[in-house]
C-alpha positions in Angstrom: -11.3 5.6 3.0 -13.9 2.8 2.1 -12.9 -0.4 2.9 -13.4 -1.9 -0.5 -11.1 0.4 -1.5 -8.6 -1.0 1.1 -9.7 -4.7 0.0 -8.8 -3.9 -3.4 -5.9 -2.2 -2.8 -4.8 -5.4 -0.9 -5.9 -8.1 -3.3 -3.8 -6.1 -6.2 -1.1 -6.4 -4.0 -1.4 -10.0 -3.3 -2.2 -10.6 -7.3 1.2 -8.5 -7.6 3.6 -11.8 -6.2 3.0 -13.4 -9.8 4.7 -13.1 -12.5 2.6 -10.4 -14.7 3.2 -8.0 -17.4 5.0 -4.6 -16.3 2.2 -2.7 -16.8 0.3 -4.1 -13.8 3.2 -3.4 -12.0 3.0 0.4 -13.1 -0.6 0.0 -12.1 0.1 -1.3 -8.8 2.4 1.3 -8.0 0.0 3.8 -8.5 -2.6 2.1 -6.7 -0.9 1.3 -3.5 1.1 5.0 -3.4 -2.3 6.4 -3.3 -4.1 4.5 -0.8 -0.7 4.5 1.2 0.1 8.4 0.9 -4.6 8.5 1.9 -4.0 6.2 4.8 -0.8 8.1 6.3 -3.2 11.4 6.2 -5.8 9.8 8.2 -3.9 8.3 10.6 -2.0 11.5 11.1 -5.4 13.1 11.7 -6.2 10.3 14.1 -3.1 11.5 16.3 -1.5 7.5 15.6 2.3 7.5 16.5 3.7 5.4 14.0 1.4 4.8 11.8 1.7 7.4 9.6 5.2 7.1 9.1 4.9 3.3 8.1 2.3 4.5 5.4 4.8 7.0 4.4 7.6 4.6 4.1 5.3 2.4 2.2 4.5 5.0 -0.1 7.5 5.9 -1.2 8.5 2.4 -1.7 5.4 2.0 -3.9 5.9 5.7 -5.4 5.9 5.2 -9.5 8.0 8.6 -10.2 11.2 7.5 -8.3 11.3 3.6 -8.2 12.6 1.6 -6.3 14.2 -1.7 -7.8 14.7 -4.5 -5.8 15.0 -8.3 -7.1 11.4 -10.1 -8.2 11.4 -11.8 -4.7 11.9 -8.9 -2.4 8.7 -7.6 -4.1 6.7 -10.2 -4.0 7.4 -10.7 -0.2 7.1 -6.2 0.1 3.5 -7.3 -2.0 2.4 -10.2 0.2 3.7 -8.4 3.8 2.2 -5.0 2.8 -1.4 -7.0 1.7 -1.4 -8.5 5.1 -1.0 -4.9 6.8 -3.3 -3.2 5.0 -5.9 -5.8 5.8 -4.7 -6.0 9.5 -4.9 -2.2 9.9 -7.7 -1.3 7.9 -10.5 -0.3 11.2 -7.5 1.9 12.2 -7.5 3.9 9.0 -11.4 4.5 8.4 -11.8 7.7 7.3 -13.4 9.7 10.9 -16.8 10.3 9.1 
Protein backbone atom coordinates (compact mmCIF):
# COMPACT_ATOMS: atom_id res chain seq x y z
CA UNK A 1 0.00 0.00 0.00
CA UNK A 2 1.51 3.48 -0.96
CA UNK A 3 1.98 5.58 1.74
CA UNK A 4 0.02 8.53 0.32
CA UNK A 5 -2.62 6.40 0.32
CA UNK A 6 -2.09 5.72 4.04
CA UNK A 7 -1.67 9.69 4.54
CA UNK A 8 -4.84 10.24 2.92
CA UNK A 9 -6.58 7.72 4.49
CA UNK A 10 -5.46 9.31 7.80
CA UNK A 11 -5.98 12.94 7.08
CA UNK A 12 -9.85 11.97 6.04
CA UNK A 13 -9.98 10.54 9.25
CA UNK A 14 -8.70 13.38 11.13
CA UNK A 15 -11.01 15.82 8.82
CA UNK A 16 -13.82 13.25 9.98
CA UNK A 17 -13.88 14.84 13.95
CA UNK A 18 -15.89 17.90 12.41
CA UNK A 19 -19.07 18.32 12.05
CA UNK A 20 -19.66 17.57 8.06
CA UNK A 21 -22.44 16.52 5.96
CA UNK A 22 -23.33 12.64 6.16
CA UNK A 23 -22.12 12.04 2.93
CA UNK A 24 -18.48 12.46 3.91
CA UNK A 25 -19.15 10.21 6.56
CA UNK A 26 -20.40 7.51 3.96
CA UNK A 27 -17.24 8.41 2.20
CA UNK A 28 -15.09 7.93 5.00
CA UNK A 29 -16.43 4.62 5.78
CA UNK A 30 -15.62 3.39 2.64
CA UNK A 31 -12.27 4.83 2.57
CA UNK A 32 -10.99 3.64 5.82
CA UNK A 33 -12.79 -0.12 5.47
CA UNK A 34 -10.73 -0.46 2.49
CA UNK A 35 -7.38 0.63 3.52
CA UNK A 36 -8.15 -1.18 6.92
CA UNK A 37 -9.54 -4.68 5.40
CA UNK A 38 -5.68 -3.86 2.55
CA UNK A 39 -3.61 -3.30 5.72
CA UNK A 40 -4.96 -6.45 7.77
CA UNK A 41 -3.96 -8.61 4.44
CA UNK A 42 -0.50 -7.38 4.45
CA UNK A 43 0.19 -7.65 7.82
CA UNK A 44 -1.15 -11.14 7.87
CA UNK A 45 1.28 -11.82 5.00
CA UNK A 46 3.99 -10.27 7.01
CA UNK A 47 3.35 -13.08 9.77
CA UNK A 48 2.47 -9.81 12.48
CA UNK A 49 0.56 -11.27 15.55
CA UNK A 50 -1.86 -8.71 16.30
CA UNK A 51 -1.88 -6.65 13.78
CA UNK A 52 -4.14 -7.98 11.59
CA UNK A 53 -6.67 -8.49 13.89
CA UNK A 54 -6.67 -4.72 14.98
CA UNK A 55 -7.14 -3.85 11.24
CA UNK A 56 -9.85 -6.20 11.20
CA UNK A 57 -11.55 -4.79 14.15
CA UNK A 58 -11.13 -1.48 12.67
CA UNK A 59 -12.70 -2.45 9.62
CA UNK A 60 -15.53 -3.64 10.65
CA UNK A 61 -16.11 -0.65 12.78
CA UNK A 62 -15.57 1.44 9.70
CA UNK A 63 -17.56 -1.19 7.43
CA UNK A 64 -20.47 1.02 5.58
CA UNK A 65 -22.93 -2.13 4.93
CA UNK A 66 -23.49 -2.89 8.69
CA UNK A 67 -22.85 0.35 10.69
CA UNK A 68 -22.11 0.84 13.59
CA UNK A 69 -23.69 3.95 15.53
CA UNK A 70 -22.15 5.34 18.34
CA UNK A 71 -22.66 9.05 19.68
CA UNK A 72 -20.83 12.03 17.47
CA UNK A 73 -17.96 11.97 20.20
CA UNK A 74 -17.09 8.40 20.33
CA UNK A 75 -16.41 8.87 16.60
CA UNK A 76 -14.59 11.61 16.47
CA UNK A 77 -12.16 10.18 19.22
CA UNK A 78 -12.46 6.26 16.99
CA UNK A 79 -11.46 9.18 13.95
CA UNK A 80 -8.64 11.00 15.71
CA UNK A 81 -7.21 7.55 17.64
CA UNK A 82 -7.42 5.50 14.40
CA UNK A 83 -5.54 8.62 12.27
CA UNK A 84 -2.76 8.48 14.87
CA UNK A 85 -2.39 4.50 14.31
CA UNK A 86 -2.45 4.47 10.93
CA UNK A 87 0.19 7.05 10.77
CA UNK A 88 2.20 5.34 13.63
CA UNK A 89 2.08 1.95 11.86
CA UNK A 90 2.30 2.85 8.41
CA UNK A 91 6.38 1.29 7.79
CA UNK A 92 4.75 -1.90 9.25
CA UNK A 93 2.20 -2.22 6.58
CA UNK A 94 4.21 -1.32 3.24
CA UNK A 95 3.19 -3.58 0.88
CA UNK A 96 6.58 -6.35 0.72
CA UNK A 97 7.40 -5.16 -2.98
Amino acid sequence: MPKIVIYITAGFLFFGILPLPYGYYTLLRLIACGVFAWAAHISYEKNEATLPWIFVVLALIFNPIIKVYLPKEAWAIINFCSGLFLIFISKKIQERY
